[in-house]
C-alpha positions, 0 to 999 in steps of 0.5 A: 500500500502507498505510503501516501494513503496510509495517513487517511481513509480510502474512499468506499462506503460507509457500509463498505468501510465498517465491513473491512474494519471488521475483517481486519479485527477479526484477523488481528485477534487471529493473530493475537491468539497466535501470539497468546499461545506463544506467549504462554509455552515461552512463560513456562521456561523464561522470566516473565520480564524477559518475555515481555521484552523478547515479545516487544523486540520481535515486534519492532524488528517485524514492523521495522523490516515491513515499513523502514524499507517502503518508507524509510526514515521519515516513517517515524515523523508525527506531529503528535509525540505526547499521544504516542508516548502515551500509547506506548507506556500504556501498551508496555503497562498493559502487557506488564499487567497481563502477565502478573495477572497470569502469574498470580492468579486464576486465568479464568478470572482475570479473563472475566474482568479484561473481557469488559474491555470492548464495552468500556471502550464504547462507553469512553467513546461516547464520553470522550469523543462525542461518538453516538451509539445506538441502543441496538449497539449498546445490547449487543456489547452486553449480551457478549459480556455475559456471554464471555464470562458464561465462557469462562466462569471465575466461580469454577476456580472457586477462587476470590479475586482479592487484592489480586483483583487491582492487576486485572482493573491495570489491564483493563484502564490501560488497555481501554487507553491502548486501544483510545489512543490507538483509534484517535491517532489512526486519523492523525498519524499513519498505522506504521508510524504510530506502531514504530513508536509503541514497540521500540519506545517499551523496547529502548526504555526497558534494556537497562534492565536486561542484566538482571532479567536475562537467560540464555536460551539455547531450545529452538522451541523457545526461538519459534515461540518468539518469533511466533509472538513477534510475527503475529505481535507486529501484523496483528497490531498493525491490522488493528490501526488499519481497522480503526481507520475504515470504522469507528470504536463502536463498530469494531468494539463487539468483535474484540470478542472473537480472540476467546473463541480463537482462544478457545481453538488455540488450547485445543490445538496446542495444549489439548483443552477442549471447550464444555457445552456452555463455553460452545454455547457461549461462542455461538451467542457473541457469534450471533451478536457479531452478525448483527453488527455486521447487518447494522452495519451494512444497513448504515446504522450507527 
């Protein structure tokens, strides 16, 4: 794609355009479940600090080696530096977050409380950019909360969520922020330029720490699996910016929900953990909650 287009929309229409915003969320949570699986094989063998900086290096060497060559230098010009320094620290603290969460505590529930994510997401929106959601929209968001945490019941673990609950609430706030930030500078910065700054800023920012935090690793599995989380790290967000610039938050927002089925395939295939009936029953609700989406959307509804 030429570098001239990336900063704008391409001219369709509306319907059109939300279409392919939801495609390209749909194929980014593809990826980020990809990245999840490697993310969790490479924690059962490394520091969990040293993964977070191995994911974010591969990251900026993947997106580094698809834009540097097309564009060069001037990939990394913006007129917006406070906007991407935020968005970085808040990608790196999302991540941080995340992983004590899966560190210390039930993954079922720290996946109930991230699943709010979307719905918070549409209710900053509203508050601050001024962006209209219809009641129709607002039904869909909740019906696929309840529907994620029908997946994945925090009460199985049987398990209080405590103190331990204020690192969920971090992954939320600043994933919420991530994903803000993200959408307002996708109409005022190009995708690549902004995915450049949240990858090697976390990167160069973090490096002093890496005598502390490192440990050879000689097992080409461990290799594989970061290279898995780079790839699919670095296209995966760069599909999420792009998708930002054809639909609105609100638009694209209920099909965040697809990583849990992802999610759910990426267990059985890979560490064989199969889905009960309730947890089908539950894909098939935000299924149907995404195809509604996508008819209002096509319809030209808000």
């Amino acid at each position: 794609m030429p570098s001239s287009t990336l900063g704008a929309k391409l001219p369709m229409s509306s319907s059109h355009a939300a279409l392919a915003g939801i495609g390209l969320t749909v194929l980014a949570c593809a990826l980020f479940a990809l990245l999840d699986s490697g993310t969790k094989y490479a924690g059962q063998y490394l520091p969990m600090l040293l993964v977070i900086w191995l994911r974010f290096l591969a990251q900026a060497l993947v997106t580094s080696a698809l834009v540097l060559p097309r564009q060069g230098w001037q990939a990394l010009r913006t007129e917006h530096p406070k906007f991407q320094i935020s968005r970085a620290v808040s990608g790196a603290l999302t991540t941080v977050f995340a992983f004590y969460c899966i560190q210390h505590m039930p993954l079922a529930n720290f996946t109930a409380v991230w699943s709010a994510g979307p719905l918070l997401i549409v209710v900053a929106s509203t508050v601050l950019f001024g962006e209209k959601v219809s009641p129709a929209r607002w039904g869909l968001l909740v019906v696929g909360l309840l529907a994620v945490i029908a997946i994945v019941r925090p009460e199985q673990d049987d398990a209080a969520l405590g103190w331990a609950v204020l690192a969920p609430v971090g992954v939320l706030l600043c994933g919420t922020t991530y994903q803000l930030l993200g959408s307002r500078l996708s109409r005022l910065d190009a995708p690549t330029t902004t995915q450049l700054y949240s990858t090697w800023l976390p990167v160069l920012v973090t490096a002093p720490a890496l005598p502390w935090i490192w440990q050879s690793i000689t097992e080409w599995q461990l290799w594989l699996a970061i290279a898995v989380m780079g790839i699919c790290s670095g296209i995966g967000h760069l599909l999420l910016l792009h998708a930002y610039k054809y639909a609105l938050p609100s638009v694209v927002s209920p099909f965040l929900y697809s990583q849990i089925g992802f999610a759910m395939l990426m267990g059985w295939l890979f560490f064989n953990q199969l889905p009960d009936g309730v947890s089908i029953a539950g894909m098939g609700v935000i299924m149907a909650c995404g195809l509604c989406s996508i008819w209002m959307s096509v319809r030209g509804k808000a």
